[in-house]
C-alpha positions as CSV (number, residue, x, y, z in Angstrom):
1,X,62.4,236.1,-0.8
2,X,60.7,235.8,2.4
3,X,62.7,237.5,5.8
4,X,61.0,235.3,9.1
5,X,61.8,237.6,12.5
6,X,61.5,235.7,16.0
7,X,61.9,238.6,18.7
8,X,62.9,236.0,21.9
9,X,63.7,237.6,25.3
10,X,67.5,236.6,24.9
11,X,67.6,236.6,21.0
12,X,66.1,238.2,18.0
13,X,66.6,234.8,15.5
14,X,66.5,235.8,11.8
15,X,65.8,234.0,8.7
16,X,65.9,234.8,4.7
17,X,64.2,232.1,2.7
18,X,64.1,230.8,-0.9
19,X,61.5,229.3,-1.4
20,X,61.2,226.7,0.9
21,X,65.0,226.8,1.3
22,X,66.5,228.7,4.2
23,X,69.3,230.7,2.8
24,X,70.6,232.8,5.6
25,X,70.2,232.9,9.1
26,X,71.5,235.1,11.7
27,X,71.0,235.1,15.9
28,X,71.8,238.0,17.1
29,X,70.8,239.8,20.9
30,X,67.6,241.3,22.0
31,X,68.0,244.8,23.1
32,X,65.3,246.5,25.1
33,X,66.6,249.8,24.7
34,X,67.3,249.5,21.1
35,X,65.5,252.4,18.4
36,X,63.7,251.6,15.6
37,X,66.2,253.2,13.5
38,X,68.7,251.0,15.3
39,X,66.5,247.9,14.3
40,X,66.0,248.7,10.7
41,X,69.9,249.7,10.0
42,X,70.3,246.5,11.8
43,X,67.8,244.3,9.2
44,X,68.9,246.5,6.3
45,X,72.6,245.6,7.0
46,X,72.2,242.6,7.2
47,X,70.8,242.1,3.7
48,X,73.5,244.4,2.4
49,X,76.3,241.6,3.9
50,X,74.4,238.7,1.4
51,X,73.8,241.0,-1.2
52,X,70.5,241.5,-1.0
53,X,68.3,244.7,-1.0
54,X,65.0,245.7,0.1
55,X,63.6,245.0,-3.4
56,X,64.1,241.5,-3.3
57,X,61.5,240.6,-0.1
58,X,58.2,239.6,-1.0
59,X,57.3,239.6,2.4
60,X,58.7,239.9,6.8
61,X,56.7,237.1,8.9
62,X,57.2,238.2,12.9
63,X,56.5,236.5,16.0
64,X,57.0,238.0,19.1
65,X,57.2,237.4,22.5
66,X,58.4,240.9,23.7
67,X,55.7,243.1,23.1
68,X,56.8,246.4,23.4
69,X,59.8,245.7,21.2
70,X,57.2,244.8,18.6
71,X,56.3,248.1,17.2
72,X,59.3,249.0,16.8
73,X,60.4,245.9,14.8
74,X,57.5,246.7,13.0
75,X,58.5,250.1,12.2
76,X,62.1,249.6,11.3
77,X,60.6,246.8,8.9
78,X,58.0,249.6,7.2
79,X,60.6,252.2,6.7
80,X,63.9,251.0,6.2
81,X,62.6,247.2,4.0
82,X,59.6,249.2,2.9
83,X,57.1,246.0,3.5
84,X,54.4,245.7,6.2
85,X,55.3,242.8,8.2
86,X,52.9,239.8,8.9
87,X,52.9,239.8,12.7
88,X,51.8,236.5,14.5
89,X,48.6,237.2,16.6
90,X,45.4,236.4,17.1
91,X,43.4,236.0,13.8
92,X,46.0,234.9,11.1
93,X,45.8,231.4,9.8
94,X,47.8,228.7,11.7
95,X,45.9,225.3,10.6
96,X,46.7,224.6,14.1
97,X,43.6,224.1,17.0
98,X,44.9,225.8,20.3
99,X,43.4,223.9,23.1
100,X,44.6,226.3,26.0
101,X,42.1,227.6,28.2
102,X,43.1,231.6,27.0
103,X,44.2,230.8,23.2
104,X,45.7,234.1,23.2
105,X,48.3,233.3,25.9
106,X,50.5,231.3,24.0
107,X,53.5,232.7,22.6
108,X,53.7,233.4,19.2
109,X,56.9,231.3,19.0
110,X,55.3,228.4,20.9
111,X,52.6,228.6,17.7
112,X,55.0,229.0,14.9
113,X,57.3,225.8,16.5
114,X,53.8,223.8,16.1
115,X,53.0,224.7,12.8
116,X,56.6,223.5,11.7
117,X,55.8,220.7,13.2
118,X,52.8,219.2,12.2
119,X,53.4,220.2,8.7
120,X,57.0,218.9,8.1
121,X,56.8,215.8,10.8
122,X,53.4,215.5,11.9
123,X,51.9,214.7,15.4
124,X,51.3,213.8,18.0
125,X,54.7,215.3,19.2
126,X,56.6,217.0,22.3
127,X,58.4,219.6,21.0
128,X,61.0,221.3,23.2
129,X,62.5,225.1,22.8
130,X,65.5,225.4,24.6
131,X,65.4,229.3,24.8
132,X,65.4,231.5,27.7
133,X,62.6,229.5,28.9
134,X,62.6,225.9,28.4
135,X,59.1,224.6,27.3
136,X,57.6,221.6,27.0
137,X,55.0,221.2,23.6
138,X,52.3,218.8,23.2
139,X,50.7,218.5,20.2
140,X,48.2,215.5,19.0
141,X,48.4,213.5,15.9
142,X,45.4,215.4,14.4
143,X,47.1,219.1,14.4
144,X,45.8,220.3,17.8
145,X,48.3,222.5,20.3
146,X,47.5,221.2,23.6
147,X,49.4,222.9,26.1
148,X,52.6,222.1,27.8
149,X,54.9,223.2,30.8
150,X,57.6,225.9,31.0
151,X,60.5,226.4,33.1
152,X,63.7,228.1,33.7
153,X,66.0,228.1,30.3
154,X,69.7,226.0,31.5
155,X,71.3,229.8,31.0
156,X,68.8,231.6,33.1
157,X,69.4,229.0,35.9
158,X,73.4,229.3,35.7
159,X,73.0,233.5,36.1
160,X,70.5,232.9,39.2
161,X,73.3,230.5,40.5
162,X,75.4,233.1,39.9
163,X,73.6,236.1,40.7
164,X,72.3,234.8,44.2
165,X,75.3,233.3,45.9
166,X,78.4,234.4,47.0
167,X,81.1,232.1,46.2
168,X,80.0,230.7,42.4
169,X,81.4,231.9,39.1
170,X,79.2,232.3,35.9
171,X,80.1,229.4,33.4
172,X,79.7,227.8,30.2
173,X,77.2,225.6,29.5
174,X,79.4,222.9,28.3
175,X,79.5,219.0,29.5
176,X,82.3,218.2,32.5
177,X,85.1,215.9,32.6
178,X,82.2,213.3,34.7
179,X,79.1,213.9,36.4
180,X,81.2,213.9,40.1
181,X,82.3,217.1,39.6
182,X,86.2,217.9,41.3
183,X,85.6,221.5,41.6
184,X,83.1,224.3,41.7
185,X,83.6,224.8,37.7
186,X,82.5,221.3,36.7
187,X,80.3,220.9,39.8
188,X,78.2,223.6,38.5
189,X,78.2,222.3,34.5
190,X,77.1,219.2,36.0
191,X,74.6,220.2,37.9
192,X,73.3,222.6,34.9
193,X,73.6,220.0,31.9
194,X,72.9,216.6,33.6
195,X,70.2,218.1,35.8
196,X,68.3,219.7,32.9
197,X,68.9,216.4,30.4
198,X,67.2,214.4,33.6
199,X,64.7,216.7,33.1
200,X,63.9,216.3,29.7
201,X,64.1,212.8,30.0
202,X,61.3,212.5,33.0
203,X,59.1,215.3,31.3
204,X,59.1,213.3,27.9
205,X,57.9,210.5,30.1
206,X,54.9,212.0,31.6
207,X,54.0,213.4,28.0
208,X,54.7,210.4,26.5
209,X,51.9,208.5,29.3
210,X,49.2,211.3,27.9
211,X,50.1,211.2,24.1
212,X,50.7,208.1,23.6
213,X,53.8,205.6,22.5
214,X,54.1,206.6,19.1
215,X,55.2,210.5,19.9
216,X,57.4,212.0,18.3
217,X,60.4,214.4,20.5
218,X,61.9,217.7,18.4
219,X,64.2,220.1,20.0
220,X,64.9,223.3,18.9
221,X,66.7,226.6,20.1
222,X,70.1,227.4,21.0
223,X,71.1,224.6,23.4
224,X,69.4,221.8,21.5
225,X,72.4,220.3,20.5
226,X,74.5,220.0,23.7
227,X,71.3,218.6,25.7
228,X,70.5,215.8,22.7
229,X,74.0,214.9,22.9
230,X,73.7,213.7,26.4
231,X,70.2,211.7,25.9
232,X,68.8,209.6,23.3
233,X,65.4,210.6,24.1
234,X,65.1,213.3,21.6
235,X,64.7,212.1,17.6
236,X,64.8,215.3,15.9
237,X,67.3,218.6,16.6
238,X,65.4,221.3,14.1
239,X,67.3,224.4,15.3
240,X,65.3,226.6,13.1
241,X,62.1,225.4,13.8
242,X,60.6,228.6,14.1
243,X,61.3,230.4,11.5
244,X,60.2,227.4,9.1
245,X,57.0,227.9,11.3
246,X,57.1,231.4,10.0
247,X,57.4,230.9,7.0
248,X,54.7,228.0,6.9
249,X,52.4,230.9,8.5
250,X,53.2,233.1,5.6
251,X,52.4,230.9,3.0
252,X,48.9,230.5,4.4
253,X,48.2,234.1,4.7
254,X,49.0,235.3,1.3
């Protein structure tokens, strides 16, 4: 069995994999000040709740976008699953052509969410990751990684709202009664969904004028599903495209 890691700012995203068949999955919260102890009781536990033990990985595939929680994902992988994870960087095997001007730049999730994509729906695409950044993919029909835009995730806007002024609440990202909102609650949730699905709507525009009519629009991470409900822009909702990424990344590099 194959354990795929995504370390995210907001969410460490793990998967265990059958084959080709995702098994389990779990989302748990990235903490900065967590031990690698703390990490690998963490991992091991988890197997323990499916029934599963150490001696049933044939190999941990990690991307990262935190780098000094790395190591020490690294470590609790070493010594409590007793495998050496495959860490996505610079020099594995992607079958994917980065096109940015510093190759090395782009997150490792960015990389493993094209890789998913070109081998399980082909290009050219925009692929968006609602995460704690919300970034806009591009990636041609031939397998090459363009570029692409990032912004404030819809949750790291709301705690800015909430953080900078005086008078407004934190809230749920959930759809309002109506757009008009009648008070500050549902003012805000309007402001915060429909704002960010107009969004999406005039970016997939623009990308749409540079890749052509025939692109394809996958979403993925943790607010996926509430923004696609609001829009019939985006074809595809592959909430675990990552880790399929991973795994596709694994299987090149055995």
């Amino acid at each position: 069995m194959l354990l795929t890691i995504d370390l995210g700012n907001t969410n460490l995203t793990i998967g265990l994999y059958e084959g080709e068949t995702l098994v389990h999955h779990w989302r748990l919260a990235t903490e900065d000040a967590r031990m690698p102890d703390e990490y690998g009781l963490q991992l091991l536990g988890l197997l323990t709740h499916v029934g599963k033990t150490p001696a049933d990985l044939t190999g941990i595939c990690l991307a990262s976008v935190v780098p000094p929680l790395t190591t020490r994902i690294a470590q609790a992988c070493r010594e409590y699953l007793k495998c050496e994870p495959l860490i996505v960087d610079a020099g594995i095997k992607t079958g994917i052509k980065i096109r940015y001007d510093d190759p090395k730049a782009v997150g490792a999730d960015r990389v493993a969410d094209a890789v998913a994509v070109q081998k399980l729906y082909g290009g050219p695409a925009c692929v968006i990751d609602f995460g704690t950044a919300t970034t806009f993919n591009a990636l041609t029909a031939d397998g090459q990684y363009l570029g692409g835009a990032i912004t404030a995730g819809i949750n790291l806007a709301a705690d800015a709202l909430f953080t900078h002024t005086a008078k407004l609440a934190r809230v749920d990202i959930q759809r309002p009664p109506s757009v008009i909102g009648r008070n500050t609650v549902h003012a805000m949730q309007s402001g915060l969904l429909f704002g960010y699905v107009s969004m999406v709507e005039g970016m997939v525009a623009r990308f749409r004028k540079e890749l052509g009519d025939d692109m394809k629009v996958i979403a993925t991470g943790g607010l996926a599903e509430i923004v696609a409900k609001e829009t019939d822009i985006i074809q595809i909702i592959a909430p675990w495209l990552t880790l399929d990424g991973l795994r596709i990344i694994w299987e090149m590099n055995r």
